[in-house]
C-alpha positions as CSV (number, residue, x, y, z in Angstrom):
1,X,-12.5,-15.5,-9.0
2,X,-11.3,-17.3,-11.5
3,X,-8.5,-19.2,-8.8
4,X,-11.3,-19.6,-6.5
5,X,-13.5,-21.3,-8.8
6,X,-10.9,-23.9,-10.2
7,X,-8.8,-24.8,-7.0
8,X,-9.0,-27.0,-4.2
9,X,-6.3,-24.7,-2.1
10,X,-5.6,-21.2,-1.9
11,X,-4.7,-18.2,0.2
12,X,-5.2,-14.8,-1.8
13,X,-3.6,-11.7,-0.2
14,X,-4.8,-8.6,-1.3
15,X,-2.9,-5.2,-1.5
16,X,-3.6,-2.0,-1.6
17,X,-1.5,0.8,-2.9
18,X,2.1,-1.2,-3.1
19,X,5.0,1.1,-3.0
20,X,8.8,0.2,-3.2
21,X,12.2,1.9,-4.4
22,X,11.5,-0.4,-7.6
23,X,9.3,0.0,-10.9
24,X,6.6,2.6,-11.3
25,X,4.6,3.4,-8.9
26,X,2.9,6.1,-6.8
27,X,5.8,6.9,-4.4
28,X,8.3,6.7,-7.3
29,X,6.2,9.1,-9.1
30,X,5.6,12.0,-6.1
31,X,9.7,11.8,-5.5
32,X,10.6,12.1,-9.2
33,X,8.4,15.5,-9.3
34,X,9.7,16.6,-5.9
35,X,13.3,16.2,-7.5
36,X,12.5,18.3,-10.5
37,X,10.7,21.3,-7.8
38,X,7.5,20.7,-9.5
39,X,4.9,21.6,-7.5
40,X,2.6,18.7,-7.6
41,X,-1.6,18.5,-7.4
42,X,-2.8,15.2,-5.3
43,X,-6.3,14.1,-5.1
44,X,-7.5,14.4,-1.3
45,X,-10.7,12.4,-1.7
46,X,-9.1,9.0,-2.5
47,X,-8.4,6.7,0.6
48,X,-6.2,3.9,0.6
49,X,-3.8,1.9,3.1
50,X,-0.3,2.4,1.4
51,X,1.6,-0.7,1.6
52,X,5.4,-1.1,1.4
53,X,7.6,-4.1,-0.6
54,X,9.5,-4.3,2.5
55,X,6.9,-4.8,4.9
56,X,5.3,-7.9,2.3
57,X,8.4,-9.8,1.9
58,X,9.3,-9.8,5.7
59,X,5.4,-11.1,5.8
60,X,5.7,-13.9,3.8
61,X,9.3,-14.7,5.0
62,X,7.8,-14.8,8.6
63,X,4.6,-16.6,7.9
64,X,5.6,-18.8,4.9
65,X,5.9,-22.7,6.9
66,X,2.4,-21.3,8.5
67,X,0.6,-20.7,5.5
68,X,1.8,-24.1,3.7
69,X,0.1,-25.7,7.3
70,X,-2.9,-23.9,7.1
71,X,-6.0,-25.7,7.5
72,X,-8.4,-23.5,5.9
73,X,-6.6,-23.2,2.4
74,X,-9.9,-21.3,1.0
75,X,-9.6,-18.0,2.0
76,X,-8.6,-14.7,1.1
77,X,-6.9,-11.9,3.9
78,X,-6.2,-8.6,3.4
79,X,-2.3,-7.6,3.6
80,X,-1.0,-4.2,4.5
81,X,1.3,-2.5,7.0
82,X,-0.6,0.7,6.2
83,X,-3.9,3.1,7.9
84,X,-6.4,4.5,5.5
85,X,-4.5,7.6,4.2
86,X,-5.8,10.2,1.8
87,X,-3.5,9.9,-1.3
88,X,-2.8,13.9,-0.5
89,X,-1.7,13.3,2.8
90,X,0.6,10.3,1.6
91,X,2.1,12.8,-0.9
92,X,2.6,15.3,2.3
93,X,4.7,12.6,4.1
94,X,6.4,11.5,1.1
95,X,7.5,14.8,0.8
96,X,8.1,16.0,4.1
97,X,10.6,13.3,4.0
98,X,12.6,15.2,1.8
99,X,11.4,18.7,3.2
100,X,9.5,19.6,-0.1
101,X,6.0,19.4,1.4
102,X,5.3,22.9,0.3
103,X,5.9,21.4,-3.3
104,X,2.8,19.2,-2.7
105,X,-1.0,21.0,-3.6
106,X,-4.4,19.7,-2.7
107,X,-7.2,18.8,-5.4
108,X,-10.4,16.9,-5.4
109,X,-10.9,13.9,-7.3
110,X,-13.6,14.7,-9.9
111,X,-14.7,11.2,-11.9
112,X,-14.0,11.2,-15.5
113,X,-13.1,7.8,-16.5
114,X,-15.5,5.3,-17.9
115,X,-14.3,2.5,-15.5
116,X,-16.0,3.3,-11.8
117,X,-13.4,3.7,-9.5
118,X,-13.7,3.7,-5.8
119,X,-12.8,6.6,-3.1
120,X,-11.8,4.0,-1.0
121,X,-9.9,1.2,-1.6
122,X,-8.6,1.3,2.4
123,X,-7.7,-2.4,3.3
124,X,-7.6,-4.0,7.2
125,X,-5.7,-6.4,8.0
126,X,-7.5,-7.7,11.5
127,X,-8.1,-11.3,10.5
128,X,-5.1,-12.0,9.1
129,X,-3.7,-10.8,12.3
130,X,-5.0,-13.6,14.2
131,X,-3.6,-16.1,11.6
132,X,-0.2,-15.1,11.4
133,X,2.9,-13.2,12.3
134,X,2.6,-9.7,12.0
135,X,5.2,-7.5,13.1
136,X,3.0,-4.1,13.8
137,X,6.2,-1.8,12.6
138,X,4.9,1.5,12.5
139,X,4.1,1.8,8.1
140,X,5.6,5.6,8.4
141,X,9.0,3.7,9.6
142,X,8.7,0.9,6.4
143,X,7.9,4.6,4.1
144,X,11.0,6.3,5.7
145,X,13.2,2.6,5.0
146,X,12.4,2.7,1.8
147,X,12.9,6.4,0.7
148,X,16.2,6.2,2.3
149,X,16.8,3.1,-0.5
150,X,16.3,4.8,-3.2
């Protein structure tokens, strides 16, 4: 908000669930419980559209001359080489990929927190299609590619 208010030119691209063999972060998290045989409890009842490092830097390599030419430098697109996944069933594919998926164990998401969250924060990325390049790589390949990295 605060971008869009004070700038003249912009193009926001928003993300949802970012995953990579780097830093902390949900992927990094399932495999380091996998590794120890901990059976692990994943909410089924969240949604998302996972989104790899990989697929978001071959984006902007792609696209990055086109977005500097854009016309309509107002705008915000949704980013994401990803379907709406439970995070459960993202755990199960993790998983599988390292034939642990017995190791990963269903549980509903019951609110607790103060901050509201939502159950789905599930991003498409149809617009942004029609703006761009977008190579539509299959996101299970980009989540294989990047477990094999780590």
């Amino acid at each position: 908000k605060l971008l869009m208010k004070n700038c003249k030119n912009y193009l926001i691209f928003r993300i949802s669930w970012l995953y990579s063999k780097f830093n902390n972060n949900f992927l990094k998290s399932i495999i380091k419980n996998l590794i120890k045989n901990q059976k692990t409890k994943v909410v089924s009842n969240l949604y998302g559209t996972p989104t790899s490092c990989l697929f978001i830097s071959n984006f902007f390599k792609e696209n990055l001359i086109r977005m500097i030419n854009y016309n309509d430098k107002q705008r915000i697109f949704h980013l994401t080489d990803g379907k709406k996944i439970s995070k459960y069933h993202f755990a199960k594919l993790i998983a599988k990929h390292l034939n642990l998926d017995n190791l990963i164990v269903k549980n509903e998401y019951r609110h607790i927190s103060l901050a509201k969250r939502p159950k789905n924060t599930s991003l498409k990325s149809k617009f942004l299609k029609k703006k761009f390049i977008f190579q539509n790589i299959d996101w299970r390949k980009n989540l294989k590619d990047t477990i094999n990295s780590l």
